[in-house]
C-alpha positions as CSV (number, residue, x, y, z in Angstrom):
1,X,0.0,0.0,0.0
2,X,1.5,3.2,-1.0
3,X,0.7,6.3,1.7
4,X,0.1,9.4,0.0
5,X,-0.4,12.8,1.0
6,X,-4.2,12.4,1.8
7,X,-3.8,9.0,3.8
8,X,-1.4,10.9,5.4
9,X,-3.7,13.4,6.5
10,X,-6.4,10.8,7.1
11,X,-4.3,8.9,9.9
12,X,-2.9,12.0,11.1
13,X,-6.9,13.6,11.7
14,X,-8.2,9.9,13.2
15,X,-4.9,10.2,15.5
16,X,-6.4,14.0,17.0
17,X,-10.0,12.3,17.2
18,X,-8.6,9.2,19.3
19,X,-5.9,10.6,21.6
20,X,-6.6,14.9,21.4
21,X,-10.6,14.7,22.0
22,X,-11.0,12.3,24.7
23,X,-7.9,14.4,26.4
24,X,-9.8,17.8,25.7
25,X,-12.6,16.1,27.7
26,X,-11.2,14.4,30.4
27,X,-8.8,18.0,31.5
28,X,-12.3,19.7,31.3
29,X,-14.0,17.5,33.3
30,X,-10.8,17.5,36.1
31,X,-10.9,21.6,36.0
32,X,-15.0,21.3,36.8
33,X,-14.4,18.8,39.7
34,X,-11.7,20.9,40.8
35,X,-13.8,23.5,41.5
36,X,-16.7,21.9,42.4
37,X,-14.9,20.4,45.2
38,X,-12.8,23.4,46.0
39,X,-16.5,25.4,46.4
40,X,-17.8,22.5,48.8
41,X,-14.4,22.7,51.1
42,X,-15.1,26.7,51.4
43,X,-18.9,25.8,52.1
44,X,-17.5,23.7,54.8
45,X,-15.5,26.5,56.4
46,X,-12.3,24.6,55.7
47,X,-9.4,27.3,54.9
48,X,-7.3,26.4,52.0
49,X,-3.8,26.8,54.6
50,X,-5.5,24.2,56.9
51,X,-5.7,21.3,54.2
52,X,-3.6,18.4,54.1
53,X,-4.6,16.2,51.0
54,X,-4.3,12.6,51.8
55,X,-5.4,11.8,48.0
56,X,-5.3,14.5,45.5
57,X,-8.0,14.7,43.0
58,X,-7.9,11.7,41.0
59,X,-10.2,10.1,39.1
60,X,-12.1,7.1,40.2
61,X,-12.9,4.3,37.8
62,X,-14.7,2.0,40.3
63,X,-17.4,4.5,40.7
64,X,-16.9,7.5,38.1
65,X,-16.2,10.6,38.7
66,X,-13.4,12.5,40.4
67,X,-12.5,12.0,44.5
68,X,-10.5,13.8,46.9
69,X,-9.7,12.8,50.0
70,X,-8.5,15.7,52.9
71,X,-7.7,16.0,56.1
72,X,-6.6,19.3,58.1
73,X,-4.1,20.4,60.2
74,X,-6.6,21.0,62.8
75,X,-7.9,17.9,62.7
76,X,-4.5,16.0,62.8
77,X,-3.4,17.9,66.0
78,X,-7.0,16.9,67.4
79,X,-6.3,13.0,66.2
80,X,-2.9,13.1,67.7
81,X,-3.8,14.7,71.3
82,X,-6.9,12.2,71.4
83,X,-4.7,8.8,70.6
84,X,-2.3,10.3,73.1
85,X,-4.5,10.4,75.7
86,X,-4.2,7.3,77.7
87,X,-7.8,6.4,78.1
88,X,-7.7,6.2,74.0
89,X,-4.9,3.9,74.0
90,X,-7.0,1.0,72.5
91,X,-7.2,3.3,69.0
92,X,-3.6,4.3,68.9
93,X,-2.8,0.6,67.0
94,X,-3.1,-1.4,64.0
95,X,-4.3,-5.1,64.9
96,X,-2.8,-6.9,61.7
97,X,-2.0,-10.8,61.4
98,X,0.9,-12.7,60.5
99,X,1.5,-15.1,58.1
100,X,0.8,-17.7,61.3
101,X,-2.4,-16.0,61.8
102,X,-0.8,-14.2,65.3
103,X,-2.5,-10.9,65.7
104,X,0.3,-8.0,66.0
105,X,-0.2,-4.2,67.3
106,X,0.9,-2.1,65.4
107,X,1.5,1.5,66.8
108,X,-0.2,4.4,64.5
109,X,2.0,7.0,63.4
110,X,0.2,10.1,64.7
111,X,2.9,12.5,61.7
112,X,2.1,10.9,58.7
113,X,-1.5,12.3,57.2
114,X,-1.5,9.0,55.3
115,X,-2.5,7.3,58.9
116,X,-5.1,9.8,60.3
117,X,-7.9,7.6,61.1
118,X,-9.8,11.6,60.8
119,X,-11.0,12.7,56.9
120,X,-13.1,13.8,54.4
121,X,-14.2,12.5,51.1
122,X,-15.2,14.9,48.3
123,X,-16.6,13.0,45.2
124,X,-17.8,14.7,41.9
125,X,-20.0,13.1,39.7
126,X,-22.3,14.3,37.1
127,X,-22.2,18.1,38.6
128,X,-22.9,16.9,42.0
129,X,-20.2,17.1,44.7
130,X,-20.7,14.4,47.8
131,X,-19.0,14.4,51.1
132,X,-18.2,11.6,53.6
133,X,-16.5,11.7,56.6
134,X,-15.4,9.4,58.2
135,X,-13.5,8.6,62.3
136,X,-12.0,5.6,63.2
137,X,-13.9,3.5,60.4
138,X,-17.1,4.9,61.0
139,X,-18.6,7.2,58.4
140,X,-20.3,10.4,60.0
141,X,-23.7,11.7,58.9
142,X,-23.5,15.0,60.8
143,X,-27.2,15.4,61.1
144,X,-27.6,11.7,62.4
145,X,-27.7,11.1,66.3
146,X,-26.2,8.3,66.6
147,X,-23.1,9.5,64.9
148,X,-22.9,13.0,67.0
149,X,-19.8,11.4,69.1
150,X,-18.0,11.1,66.4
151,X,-18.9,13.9,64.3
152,X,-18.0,15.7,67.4
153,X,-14.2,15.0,67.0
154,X,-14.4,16.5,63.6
155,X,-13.4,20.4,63.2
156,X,-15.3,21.0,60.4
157,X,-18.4,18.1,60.7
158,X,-20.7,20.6,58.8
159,X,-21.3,22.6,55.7
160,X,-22.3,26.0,56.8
């Protein structure tokens, strides 16, 4: 097959519709979410200096749309002077399991973000932005009862 000027042409404007569209798109989308979630973090009365971002915006192929995961620095000094606290000692470990199936504690690391057991979860989808929180495992619904104790620990357990 000899290539010519036109098939040229042809595989160069199916190579801008495959890779240059779909790219176009997916920055769009990213700059919307970014914002989107940026406006819900404001409404929650979370400064921008305060955040520490666990995950940064990233999108999430499990359940669409983008996700951002946050915590604050308030919120880390909160997690660290409550684990240190010894009537909290029981939370301030990991229980893990060897290969023997022997349970080891494992001591938290109350510097690193990536083990605050204290965060929020932004997620954009279809123009909506969703939060959860979550402490210790359980995931807060500010406005439920039964999760007040928790939501309490929070700095920011509320949109304002």
């Amino acid at each position: 097959m000899k290539f010519t000027k036109k098939t040229w042409g042809i595989v160069a404007l199916a190579v801008i519709c495959i890779i240059a569209i779909p790219a176009t798109i997916f920055t769009s989308n990213k700059a919307k979410a970014s914002t989107a979630i940026n406006e819900k973090i404001a409404a929650y009365g979370i400064p921008t200096d305060d955040i520490i971002d666990i995950s940064e915006l990233s999108y999430d192929f499990k359940s669409g749309g983008y996700g951002r995961i946050i915590t604050t620095k308030k919120d880390m000094a909160k997690w660290k002077a409550y684990l240190e606290n010894p009537k909290h000692e029981e939370n301030n470990y990991y229980i893990t399991y060897n290969k023997d199936n022997k349970e080891i504690r494992e001591k938290k690391n109350t510097n690193d973000p990536q083990s605050t057991d204290w965060y929020y979860i932004f997620h954009y989808d279809r123009g909506e932005v969703t939060v959860n929180m979550s402490v210790f495992g359980n995931w807060i619904d500010p406005n439920d009862a039964e999760s007040q104790e928790y939501s309490a620990l929070l700095s920011y357990p509320k949109a304002n």
